[in-house]
C-alpha positions as CSV (number, residue, x, y, z in Angstrom):
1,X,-59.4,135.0,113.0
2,X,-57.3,137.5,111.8
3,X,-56.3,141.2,113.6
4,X,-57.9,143.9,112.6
5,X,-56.6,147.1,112.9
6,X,-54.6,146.1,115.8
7,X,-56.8,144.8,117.6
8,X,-56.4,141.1,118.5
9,X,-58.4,138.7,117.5
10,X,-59.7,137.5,121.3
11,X,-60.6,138.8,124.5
12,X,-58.8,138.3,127.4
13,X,-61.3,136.0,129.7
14,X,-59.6,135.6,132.6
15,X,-62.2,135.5,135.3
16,X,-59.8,138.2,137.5
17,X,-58.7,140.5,134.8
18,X,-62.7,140.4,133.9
19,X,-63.9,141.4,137.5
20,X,-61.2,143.9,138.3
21,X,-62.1,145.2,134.6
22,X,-65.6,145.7,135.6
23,X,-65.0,147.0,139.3
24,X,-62.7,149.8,137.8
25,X,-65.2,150.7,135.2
26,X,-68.1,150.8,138.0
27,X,-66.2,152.6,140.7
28,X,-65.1,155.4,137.9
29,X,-68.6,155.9,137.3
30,X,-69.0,156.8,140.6
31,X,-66.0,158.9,140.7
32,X,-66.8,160.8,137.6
33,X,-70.4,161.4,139.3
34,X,-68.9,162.1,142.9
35,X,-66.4,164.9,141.4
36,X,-70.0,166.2,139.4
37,X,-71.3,166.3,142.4
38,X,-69.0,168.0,143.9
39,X,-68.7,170.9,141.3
40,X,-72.0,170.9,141.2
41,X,-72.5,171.6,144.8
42,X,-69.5,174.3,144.8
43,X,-71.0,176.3,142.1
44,X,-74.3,176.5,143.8
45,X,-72.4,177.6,147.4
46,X,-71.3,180.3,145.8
47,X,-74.1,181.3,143.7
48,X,-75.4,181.7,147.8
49,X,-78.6,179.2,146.5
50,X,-78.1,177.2,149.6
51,X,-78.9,177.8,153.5
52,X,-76.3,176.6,155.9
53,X,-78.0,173.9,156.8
54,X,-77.8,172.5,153.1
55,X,-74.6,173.5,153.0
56,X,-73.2,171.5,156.0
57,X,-75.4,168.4,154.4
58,X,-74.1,168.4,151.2
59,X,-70.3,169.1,152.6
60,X,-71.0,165.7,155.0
61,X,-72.1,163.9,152.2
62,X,-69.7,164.6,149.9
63,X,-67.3,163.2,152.3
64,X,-68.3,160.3,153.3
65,X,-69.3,159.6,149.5
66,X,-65.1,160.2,149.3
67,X,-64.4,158.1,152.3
68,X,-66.1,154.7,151.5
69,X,-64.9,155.5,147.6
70,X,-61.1,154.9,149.5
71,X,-62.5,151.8,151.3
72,X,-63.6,150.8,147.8
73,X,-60.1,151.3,146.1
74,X,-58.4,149.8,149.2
75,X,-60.6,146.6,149.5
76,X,-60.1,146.2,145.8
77,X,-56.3,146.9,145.4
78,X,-57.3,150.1,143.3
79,X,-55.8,153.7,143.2
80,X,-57.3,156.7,142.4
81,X,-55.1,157.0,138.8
82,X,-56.5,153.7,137.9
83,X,-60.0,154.8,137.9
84,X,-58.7,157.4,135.3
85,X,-59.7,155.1,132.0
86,X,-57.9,156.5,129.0
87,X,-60.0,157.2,126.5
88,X,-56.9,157.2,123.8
89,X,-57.1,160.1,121.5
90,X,-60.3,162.0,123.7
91,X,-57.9,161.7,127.3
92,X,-58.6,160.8,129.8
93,X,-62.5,160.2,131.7
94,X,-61.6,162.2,135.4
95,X,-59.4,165.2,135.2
96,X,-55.7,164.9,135.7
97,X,-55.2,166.7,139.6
């Protein structure tokens, strides 16, 4: 096979590169929907949509939702930048903080 337009003409398939490949592309799906979420949730607090009682919900939600994403990363050896896929010429998939 021959390269085409720099791309090479296999795929890694190392079984270890393959899962931490997919574990990084599943846990930035839940990042990206997380930090949705999360704006999501903001906007409506102060749109005053919410009662307190949805309000302290949401906010416990959101942070456990954050705390077992950090047991995620830490069980699999993962930081948050490395759940930031670039995307090449589009940037990057999660907003640079």
């Amino acid at each position: 096979m021959t390269e085409f337009d720099g791309i090479p003409p296999h795929i890694d398939s190392n079984p270890e590169s393959v899962e931490r490949g997919l574990v990084t592309l599943v846990l930035t799906l839940v990042e990206l929907l997380r930090q949705l979420m999360e704006r999501q949730a903001l906007r409506r607090v102060d749109e005053g949509d919410l009662s307190d009682a949805q309000i302290e919900r949401i906010g416990t939600t959101l942070m456990l939702l954050e705390e077992r994403m950090e047991e995620l990363r830490n069980h699999f050896g993962l930081t948050p930048e490395d759940l930031n896929i670039d995307l090449g010429p589009l940037g990057t998939l999660l907003p640079r903080e």
